[in-house]
C-alpha positions as CSV (number, residue, x, y, z in Angstrom):
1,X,97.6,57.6,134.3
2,X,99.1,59.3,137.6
3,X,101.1,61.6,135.4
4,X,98.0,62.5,133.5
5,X,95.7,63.3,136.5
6,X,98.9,65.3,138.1
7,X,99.2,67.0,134.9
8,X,95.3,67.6,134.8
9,X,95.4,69.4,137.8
10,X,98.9,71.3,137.5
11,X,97.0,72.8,134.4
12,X,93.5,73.8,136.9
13,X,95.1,75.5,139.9
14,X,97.7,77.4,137.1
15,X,94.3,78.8,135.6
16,X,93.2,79.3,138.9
17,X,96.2,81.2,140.7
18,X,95.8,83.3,137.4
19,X,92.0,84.4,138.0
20,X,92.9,85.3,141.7
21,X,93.9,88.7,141.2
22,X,90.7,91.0,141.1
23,X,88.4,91.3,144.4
24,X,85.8,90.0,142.0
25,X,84.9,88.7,138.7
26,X,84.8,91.1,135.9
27,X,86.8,93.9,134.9
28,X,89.0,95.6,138.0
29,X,87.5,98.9,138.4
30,X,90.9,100.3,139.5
31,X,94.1,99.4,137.2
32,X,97.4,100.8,137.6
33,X,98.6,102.0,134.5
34,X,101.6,100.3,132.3
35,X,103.3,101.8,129.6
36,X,103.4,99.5,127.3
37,X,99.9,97.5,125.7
38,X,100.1,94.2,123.6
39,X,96.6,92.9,122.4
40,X,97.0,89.6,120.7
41,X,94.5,87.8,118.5
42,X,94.4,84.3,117.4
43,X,91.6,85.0,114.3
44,X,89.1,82.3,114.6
45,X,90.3,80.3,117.3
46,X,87.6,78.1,119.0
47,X,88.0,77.5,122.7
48,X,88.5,74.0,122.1
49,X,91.5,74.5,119.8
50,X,93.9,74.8,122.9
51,X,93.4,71.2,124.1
52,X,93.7,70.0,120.6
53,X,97.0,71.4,120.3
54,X,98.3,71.1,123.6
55,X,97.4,67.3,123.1
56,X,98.7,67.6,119.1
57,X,102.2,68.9,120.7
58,X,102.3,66.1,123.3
59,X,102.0,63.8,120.6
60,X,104.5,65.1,118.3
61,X,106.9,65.5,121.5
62,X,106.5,62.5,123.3
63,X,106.0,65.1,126.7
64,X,103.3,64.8,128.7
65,X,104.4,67.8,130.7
66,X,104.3,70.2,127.7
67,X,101.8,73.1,127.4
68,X,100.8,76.3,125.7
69,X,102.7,79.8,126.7
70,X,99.5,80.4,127.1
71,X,98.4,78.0,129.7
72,X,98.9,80.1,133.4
73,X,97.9,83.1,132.1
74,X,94.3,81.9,130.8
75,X,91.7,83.6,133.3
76,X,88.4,84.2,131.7
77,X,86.0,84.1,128.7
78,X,84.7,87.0,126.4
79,X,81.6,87.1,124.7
80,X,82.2,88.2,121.2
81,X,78.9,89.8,119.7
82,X,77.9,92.0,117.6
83,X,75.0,94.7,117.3
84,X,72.4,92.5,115.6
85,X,73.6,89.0,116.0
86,X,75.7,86.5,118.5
87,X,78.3,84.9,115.4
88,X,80.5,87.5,114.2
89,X,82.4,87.7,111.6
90,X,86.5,89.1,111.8
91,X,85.5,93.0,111.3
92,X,83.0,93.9,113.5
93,X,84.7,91.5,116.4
94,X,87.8,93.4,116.2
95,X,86.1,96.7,115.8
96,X,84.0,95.7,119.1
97,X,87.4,95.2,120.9
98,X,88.8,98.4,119.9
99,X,86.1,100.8,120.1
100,X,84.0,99.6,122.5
101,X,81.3,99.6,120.5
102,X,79.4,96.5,119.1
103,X,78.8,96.6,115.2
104,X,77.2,94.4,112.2
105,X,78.7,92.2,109.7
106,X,81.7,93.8,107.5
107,X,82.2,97.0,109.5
108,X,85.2,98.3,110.3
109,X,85.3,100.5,113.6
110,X,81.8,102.5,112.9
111,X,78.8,103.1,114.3
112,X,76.5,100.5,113.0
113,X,73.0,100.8,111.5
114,X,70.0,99.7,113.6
115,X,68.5,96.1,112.9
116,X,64.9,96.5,113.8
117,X,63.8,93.8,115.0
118,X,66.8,91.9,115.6
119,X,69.6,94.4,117.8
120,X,71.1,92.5,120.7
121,X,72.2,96.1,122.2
122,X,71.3,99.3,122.0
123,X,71.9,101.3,118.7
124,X,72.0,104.9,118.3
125,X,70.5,105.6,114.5
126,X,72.0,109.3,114.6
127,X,75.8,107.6,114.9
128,X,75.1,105.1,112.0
129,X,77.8,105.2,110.1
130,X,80.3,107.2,112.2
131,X,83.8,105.9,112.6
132,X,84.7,105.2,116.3
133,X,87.8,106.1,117.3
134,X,90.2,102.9,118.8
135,X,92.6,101.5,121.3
136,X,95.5,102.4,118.5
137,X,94.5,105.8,117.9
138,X,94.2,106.6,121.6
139,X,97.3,105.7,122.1
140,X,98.6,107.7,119.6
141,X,96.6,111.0,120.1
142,X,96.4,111.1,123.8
143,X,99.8,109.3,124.8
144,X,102.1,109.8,121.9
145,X,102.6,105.9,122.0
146,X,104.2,104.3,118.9
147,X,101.9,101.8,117.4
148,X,101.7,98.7,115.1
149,X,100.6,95.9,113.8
150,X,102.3,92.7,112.8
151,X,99.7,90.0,111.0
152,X,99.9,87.1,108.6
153,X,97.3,87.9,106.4
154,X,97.2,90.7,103.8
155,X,97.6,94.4,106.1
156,X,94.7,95.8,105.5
157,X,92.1,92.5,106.6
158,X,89.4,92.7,108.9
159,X,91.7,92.4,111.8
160,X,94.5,95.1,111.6
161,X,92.0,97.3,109.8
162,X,90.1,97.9,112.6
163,X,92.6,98.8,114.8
164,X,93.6,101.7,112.6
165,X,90.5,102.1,109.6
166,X,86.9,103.1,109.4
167,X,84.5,101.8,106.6
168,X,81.0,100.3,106.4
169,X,82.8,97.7,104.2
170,X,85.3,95.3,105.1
171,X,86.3,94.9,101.6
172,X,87.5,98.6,100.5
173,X,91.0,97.3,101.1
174,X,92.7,100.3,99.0
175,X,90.4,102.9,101.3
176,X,91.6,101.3,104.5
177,X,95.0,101.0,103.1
178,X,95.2,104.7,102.7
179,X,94.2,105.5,106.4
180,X,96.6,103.1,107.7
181,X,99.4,105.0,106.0
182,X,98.1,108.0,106.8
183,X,98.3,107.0,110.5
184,X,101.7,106.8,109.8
185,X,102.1,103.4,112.1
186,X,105.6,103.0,113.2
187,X,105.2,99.5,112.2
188,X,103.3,97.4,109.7
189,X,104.6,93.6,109.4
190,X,102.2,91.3,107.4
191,X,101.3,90.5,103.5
192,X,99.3,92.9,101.0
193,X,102.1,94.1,98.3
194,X,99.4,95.0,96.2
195,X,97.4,97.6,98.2
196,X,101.0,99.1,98.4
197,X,101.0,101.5,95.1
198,X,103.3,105.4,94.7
199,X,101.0,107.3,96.4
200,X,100.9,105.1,99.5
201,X,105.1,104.6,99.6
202,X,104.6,108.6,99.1
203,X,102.5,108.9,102.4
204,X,105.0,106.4,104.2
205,X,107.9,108.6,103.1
206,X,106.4,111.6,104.8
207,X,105.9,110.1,108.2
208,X,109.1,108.9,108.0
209,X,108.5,104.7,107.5
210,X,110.5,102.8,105.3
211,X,108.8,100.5,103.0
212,X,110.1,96.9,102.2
213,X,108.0,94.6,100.2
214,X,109.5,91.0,100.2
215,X,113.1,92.3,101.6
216,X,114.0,89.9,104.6
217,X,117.5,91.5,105.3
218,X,116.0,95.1,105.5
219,X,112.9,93.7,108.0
220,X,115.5,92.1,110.3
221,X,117.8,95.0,110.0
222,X,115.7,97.7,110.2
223,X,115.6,100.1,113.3
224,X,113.0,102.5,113.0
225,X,109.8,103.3,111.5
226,X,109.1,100.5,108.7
227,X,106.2,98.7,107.0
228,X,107.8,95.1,106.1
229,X,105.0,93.6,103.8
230,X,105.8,90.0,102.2
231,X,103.6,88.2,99.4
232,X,101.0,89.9,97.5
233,X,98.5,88.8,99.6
234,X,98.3,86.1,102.9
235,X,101.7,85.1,104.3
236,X,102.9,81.6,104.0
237,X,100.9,79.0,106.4
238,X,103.8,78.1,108.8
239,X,104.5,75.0,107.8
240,X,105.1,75.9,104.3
241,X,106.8,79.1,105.4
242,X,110.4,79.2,103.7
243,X,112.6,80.9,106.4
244,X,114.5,82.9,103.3
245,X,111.8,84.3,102.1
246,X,109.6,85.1,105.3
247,X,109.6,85.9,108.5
248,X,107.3,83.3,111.4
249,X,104.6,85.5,113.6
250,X,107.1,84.7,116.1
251,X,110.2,86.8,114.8
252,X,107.7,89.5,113.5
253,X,106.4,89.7,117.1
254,X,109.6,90.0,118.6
255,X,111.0,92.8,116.0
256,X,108.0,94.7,115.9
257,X,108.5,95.1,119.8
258,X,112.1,95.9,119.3
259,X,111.6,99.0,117.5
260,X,108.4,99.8,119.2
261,X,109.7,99.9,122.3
262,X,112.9,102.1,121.6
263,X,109.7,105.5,122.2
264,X,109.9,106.7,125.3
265,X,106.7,107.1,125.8
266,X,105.6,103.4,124.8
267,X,103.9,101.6,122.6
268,X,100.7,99.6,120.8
269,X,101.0,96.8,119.3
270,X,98.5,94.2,117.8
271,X,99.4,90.9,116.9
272,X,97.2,88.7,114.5
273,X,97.7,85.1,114.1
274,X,95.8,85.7,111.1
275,X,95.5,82.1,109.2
276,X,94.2,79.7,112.0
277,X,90.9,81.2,110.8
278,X,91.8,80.0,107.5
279,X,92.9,76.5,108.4
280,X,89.5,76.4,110.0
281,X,87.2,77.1,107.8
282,X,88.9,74.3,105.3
283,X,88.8,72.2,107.8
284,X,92.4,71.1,107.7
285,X,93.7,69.8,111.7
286,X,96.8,70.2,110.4
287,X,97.0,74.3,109.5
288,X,94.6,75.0,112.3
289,X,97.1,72.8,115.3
290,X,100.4,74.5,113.5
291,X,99.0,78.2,113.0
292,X,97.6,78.4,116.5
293,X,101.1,76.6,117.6
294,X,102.8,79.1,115.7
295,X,100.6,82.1,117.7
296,X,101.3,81.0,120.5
297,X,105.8,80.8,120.2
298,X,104.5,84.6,119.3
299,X,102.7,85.0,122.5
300,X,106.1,83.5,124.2
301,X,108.7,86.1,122.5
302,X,106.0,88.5,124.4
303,X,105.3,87.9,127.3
304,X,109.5,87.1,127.5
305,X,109.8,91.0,127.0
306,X,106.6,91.6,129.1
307,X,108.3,90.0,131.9
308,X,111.6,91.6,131.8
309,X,110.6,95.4,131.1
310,X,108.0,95.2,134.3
311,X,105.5,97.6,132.3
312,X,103.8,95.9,129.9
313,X,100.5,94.5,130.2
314,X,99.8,91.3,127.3
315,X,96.0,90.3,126.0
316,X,95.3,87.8,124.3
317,X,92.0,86.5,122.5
318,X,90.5,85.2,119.6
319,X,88.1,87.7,118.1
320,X,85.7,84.6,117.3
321,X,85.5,81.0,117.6
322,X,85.3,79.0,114.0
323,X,84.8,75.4,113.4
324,X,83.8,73.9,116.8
325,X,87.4,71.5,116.3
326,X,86.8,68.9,118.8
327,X,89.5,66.1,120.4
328,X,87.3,63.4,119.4
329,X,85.0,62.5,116.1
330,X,81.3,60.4,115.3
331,X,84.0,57.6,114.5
332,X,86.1,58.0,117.8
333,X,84.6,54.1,119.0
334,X,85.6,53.5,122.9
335,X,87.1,56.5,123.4
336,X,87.9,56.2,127.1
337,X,90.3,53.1,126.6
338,X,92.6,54.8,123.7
339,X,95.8,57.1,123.7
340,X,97.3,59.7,121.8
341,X,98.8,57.5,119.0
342,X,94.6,56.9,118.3
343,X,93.6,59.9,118.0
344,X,96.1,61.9,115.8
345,X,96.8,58.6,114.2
346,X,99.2,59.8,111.0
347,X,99.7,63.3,111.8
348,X,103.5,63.3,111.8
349,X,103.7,62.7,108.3
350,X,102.0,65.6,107.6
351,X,104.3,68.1,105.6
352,X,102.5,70.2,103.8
353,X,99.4,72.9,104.0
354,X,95.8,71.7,102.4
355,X,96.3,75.2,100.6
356,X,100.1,74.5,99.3
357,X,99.3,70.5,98.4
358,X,96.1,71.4,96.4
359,X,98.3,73.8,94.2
360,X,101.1,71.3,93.9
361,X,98.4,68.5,93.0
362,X,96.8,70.8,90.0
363,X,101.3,70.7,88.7
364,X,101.1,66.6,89.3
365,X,100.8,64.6,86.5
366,X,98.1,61.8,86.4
367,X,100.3,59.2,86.9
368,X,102.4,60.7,89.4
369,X,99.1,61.8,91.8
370,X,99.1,59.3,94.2
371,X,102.8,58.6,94.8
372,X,103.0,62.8,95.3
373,X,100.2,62.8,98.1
374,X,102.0,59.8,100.1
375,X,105.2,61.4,99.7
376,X,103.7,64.8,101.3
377,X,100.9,63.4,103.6
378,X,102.2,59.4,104.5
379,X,98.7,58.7,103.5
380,X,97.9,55.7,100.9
381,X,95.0,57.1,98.7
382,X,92.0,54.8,98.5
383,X,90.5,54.0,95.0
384,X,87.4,56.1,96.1
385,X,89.8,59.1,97.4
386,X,91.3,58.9,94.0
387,X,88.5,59.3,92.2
388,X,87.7,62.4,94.5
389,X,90.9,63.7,93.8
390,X,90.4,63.5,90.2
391,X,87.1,65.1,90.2
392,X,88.2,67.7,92.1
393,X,91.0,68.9,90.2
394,X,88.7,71.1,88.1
395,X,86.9,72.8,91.0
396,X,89.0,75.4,92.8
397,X,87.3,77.6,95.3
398,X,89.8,80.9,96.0
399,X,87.6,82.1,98.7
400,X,89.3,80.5,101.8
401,X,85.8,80.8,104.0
402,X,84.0,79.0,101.4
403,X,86.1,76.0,100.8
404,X,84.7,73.2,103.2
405,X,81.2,74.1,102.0
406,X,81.1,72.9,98.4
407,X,82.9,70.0,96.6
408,X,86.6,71.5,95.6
409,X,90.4,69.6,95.4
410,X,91.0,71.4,98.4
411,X,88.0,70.5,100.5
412,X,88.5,67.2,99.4
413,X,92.4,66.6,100.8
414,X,91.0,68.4,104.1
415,X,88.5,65.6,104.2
416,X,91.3,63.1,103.3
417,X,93.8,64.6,105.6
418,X,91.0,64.9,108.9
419,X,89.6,60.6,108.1
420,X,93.1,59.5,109.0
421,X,92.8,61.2,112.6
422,X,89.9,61.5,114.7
423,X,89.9,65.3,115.2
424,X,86.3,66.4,114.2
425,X,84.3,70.0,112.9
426,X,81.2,70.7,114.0
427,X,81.8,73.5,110.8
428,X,84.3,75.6,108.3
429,X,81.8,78.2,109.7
430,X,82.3,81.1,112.7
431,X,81.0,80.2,116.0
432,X,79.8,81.4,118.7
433,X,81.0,80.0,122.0
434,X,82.5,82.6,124.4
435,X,86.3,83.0,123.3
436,X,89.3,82.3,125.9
437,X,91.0,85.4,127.8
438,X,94.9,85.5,128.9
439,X,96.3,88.1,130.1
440,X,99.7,88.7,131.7
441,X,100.1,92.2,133.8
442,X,102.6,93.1,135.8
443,X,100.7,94.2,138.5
444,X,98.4,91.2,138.6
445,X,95.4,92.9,137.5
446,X,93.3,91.3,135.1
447,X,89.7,90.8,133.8
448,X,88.3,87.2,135.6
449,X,85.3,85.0,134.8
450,X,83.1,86.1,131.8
451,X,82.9,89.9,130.7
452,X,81.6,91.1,127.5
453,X,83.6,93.0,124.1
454,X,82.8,95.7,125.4
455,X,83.9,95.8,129.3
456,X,87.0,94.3,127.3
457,X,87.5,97.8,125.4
458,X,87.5,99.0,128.9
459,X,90.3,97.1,130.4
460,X,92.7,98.4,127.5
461,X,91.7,101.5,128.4
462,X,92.5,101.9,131.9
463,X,95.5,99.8,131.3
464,X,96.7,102.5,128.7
465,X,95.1,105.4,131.6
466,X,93.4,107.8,128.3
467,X,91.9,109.9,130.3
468,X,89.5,110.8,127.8
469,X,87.0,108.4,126.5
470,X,87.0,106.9,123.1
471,X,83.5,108.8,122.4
472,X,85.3,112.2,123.2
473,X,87.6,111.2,121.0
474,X,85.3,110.1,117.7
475,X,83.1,113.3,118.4
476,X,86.1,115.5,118.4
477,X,88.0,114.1,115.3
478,X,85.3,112.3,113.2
479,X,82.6,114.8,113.4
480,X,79.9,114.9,110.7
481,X,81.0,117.5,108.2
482,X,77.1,118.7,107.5
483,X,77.4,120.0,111.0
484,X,81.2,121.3,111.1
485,X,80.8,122.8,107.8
486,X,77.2,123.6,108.6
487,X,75.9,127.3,106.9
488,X,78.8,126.8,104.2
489,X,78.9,125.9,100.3
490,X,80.2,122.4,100.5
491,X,80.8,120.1,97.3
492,X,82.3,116.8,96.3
493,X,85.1,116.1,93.5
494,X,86.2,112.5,92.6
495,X,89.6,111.4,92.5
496,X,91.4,108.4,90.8
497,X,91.2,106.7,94.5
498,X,89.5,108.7,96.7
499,X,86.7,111.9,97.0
500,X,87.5,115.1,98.0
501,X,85.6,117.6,100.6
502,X,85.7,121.1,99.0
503,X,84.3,123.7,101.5
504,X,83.7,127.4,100.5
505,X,83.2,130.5,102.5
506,X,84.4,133.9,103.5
507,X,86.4,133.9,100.8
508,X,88.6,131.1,101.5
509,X,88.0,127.5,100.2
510,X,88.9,124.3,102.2
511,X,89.7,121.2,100.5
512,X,89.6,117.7,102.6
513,X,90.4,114.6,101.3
514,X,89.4,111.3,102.1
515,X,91.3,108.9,104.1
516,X,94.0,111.0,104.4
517,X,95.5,113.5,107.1
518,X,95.6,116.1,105.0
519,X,93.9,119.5,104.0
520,X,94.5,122.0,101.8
521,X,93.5,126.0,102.9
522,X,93.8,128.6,99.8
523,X,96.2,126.1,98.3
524,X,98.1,126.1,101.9
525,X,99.0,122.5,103.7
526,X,97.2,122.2,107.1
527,X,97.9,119.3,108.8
528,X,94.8,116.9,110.2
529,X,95.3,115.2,113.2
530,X,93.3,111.8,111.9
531,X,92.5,110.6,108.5
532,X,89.4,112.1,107.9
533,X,86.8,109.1,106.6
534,X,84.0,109.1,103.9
535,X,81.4,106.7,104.0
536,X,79.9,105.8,100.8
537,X,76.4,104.4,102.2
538,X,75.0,107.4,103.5
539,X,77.7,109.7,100.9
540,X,79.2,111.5,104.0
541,X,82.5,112.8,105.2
542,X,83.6,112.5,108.8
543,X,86.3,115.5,109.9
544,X,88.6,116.7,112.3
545,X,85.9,119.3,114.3
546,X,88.9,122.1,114.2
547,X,88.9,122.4,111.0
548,X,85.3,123.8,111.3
549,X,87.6,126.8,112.6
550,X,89.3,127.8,109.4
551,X,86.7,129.5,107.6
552,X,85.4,131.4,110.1
């Protein structure tokens, strides 16, 4: 009990030696520059989630003195909101953190449309629409900064789209896989074969990135520029990862920054411990501890670098909570006289994903059912269980945010898996509680107490020293092309994947198309600086203002 309080309180003066360093809470208003920016984001990690895996870790380690990476460098909370509403969903969180600018549900770094009746902050109807420039593309326009993105789910999610896409929708994944090649990232490590088609490897080629799709050897040999993409879609869950096949969050982090940091003028990274989001909206205490363990060996192989190069600042936050886990269920009788063994109960025999067993139970035979979940989960099915089993083999739910809320095989091995511990869910649903803030700088200057999305947006960008803001930025290189083009013939023609801008006058005709930085003058190349975006909603292209400059 000593070692616990002594523990207890180790854990509260780390957290507070770490919120020391500005005069005040908030953002510091003055930050000395670093070269180098790491933004890391565990998707749908609730607050709570770190004391369930700390304690999951102690458990499984018999160490009482163990703790997250994470742990001294925790030092605030963010509120995570959107334009209209105070749960947000993956796209407009992420897009809030790297614009700046708060959003509604499925947007992907734009202006959002007014709610009447319902904004939480002020809107500007004469944006709506308009993609805001981000962190990334700073960093790339006004620094020269290599940038990346290393995930586990599918490249072009909510997540690492919005560091480097614009869209209404969060589920044109072929439109926002187009702009993040034609970013030409220096890196891409995550899933999403199938957004990758010839046209894309032929955008690649011309920035000089290699693509690999399911090629271990040429991910952990590679040197420069590559896009290293494995699965069709989502990566493995880490605990069903096979280490010949994929790479962990943790090496992906670690080789990302090797060849990011080989530009001498720095770099941009975003890390995504994409699937914690997924493990908790099954419900599953056993995806959600491991992902979020898995996150934070990642955050580790950072903040290792961070510490030795001396000019790297490290974020880290979820972009939402998700599930309300909780140390501690309705059934958790006399709580305050049990240990650790209690509480996680049969955890340790745990060898296998909710996701991975509910396809290997659909292969099982009948007969063979029961003997295959014990062998994966040390759980002895109960003659109700089986029964549930059996009804559920017919009902499969793809959708991985909709599985805890109807009856499905998977959602009912969640529910097997969580009554042999006594780890509750308030949810599988978002949630809204303010979301934990770490950050590691080398000059000990870091956002303290609560601050919004927003004054986050702001941190990143002193820490990165733009100069310019993000506004100047989406005003000078996603201008409305009404007004660029304004006074001149302008038409539309429609691709196999995309629309094109055609723009006639003084004899010469322009040709823009979407999602790409490209142009075409008089059958001439000219080269755009960002991909220029259409928006399908209000049918509207958004264009580099110089190009307003060619016809004239």
């Amino acid at each position: 009990m000593k070692a616990l309080k002594f523990i207890a309180a180790a854990i509260i003066v780390s957290m507070a030696v770490a919120c020391t360093s500005a005069t005040k809470p908030g953002v510091p208003e003055k930050v000395k520059p670093t070269k180098n920016l790491i933004v890391m984001v565990p998707d749908g990690t609730s607050t709570s989630l770190l004391a369930v895996a700390r304690w999951y870790q102690r458990y499984m380690t018999d160490s009482l003195e163990w703790k997250l990476n994470l742990d001294p460098w925790l030092c605030g909370f963010v509120q995570s909101r959107l334009s209209d509403a105070i749960i947000p969903d993956s796209a407009p969180a992420m897009s809030g953190y790297m614009t700046g600018v708060p959003s509604r549900a499925g947007n992907i770094s734009i202006y959002p449309l007014p709610h009447e009746g319902q904004d939480v902050v002020p809107t500007d109807p004469d944006r709506a629409y308009q993609p805001a420039a981000t962190v990334l593309e700073a960093a790339q326009i006004l620094k020269n900064k290599a940038v990346g993105v290393a995930v586990t789910c599918y490249f072009p999610h909510a997540t690492p789209a919005a560091t480097a896409a614009h869209t209404a929708s969060r589920g044109r994944y072929q439109d926002i896989a187009y702009q993040m090649a034609s970013h030409g990232l220096d890196v891409i490590f995550g899933g999403g074969s199938r957004y990758i088609n010839d046209e894309i490897r032929g955008i690649a080629a011309k920035e000089g990135v290699t693509v690999a799709i399911d090629d271990l050897d040429a991910f952990r040999s590679a040197e420069g520029k590559t896009w290293a993409i494995f699965n069709s879609s989502n990566m493995d869950f880490e605990m069903d990862r096979d280490p010949k096949d994929e790479p962990s969050l943790s090496e992906m982090t670690e080789k990302a920054i090797e060849i990011l940091s080989k530009d001498k003028n720095g770099f941009f990274l975003m890390v995504e411990g994409s699937k914690v989001d997924s493990g908790a909206h099954s419900k599953d205490p056993i995806e959600t501890i491991t992902e979020f363990l898995e996150f934070d060996k990642a955050f580790g192989k950072a903040l290792e670098f961070a510490k030795k190069n001396g000019n790297t600042t490290v974020v880290v936050l979820p972009d939402h909570g998700n599930s309300g886990i909780t140390l501690g269920d309705a059934n958790y009788k006399g709580y305050s006289s049990k240990g650790p063994d209690s509480m996680f109960v049969n955890m340790k025999n745990y060898k296998m994903s909710s996701s991975k067993l509910t396809s290997l139970m659909r292969d099982t035979e009948d007969s063979e059912m029961v003997e295959v979940f014990k062998k994966w989960t040390g759980i002895d099915l109960k003659p109700a269980e089986i029964t549930l089993l059996r009804r559920g083999l017919g009902r499969i739910e793809d959708d991985y945010m909709k599985v805890s809320g109807s009856v499905n095989l998977q959602s009912v091995i969640c529910q097997i898996l969580a009554s042999r511990t006594h780890i509750g869910f308030t949810s599988g649903n978002h949630t809204g509680e303010d979301v934990f803030l770490a950050v590691y700088n080398p000059n000990d200057q870091r956002p303290e107490g609560i601050i919004t999305n927003t004054e986050l947006t702001g941190y990143l960008c002193r820490v990165l020293n733009f100069g310019k803001s993000l506004q100047d930025l989406t005003d000078q290189y996603f201008a409305p092309a009404k007004k660029v083009f304004e006074g001149f013939e302008m038409s539309t023609e429609d691709g196999e994947n995309y629309k094109t801008l055609v723009v006639k006058g003084n004899g010469h005709t322009l040709r823009i198309p979407a999602f790409l930085s490209e142009a075409d003058l008089d059958g001439k190349p000219v080269a755009v600086t960002l991909p220029t975006v259409y928006q399908k909603e209000n049918d509207s292209f958004y264009v580099d203002s110089a190009l307003g400059t060619l016809l004239k």
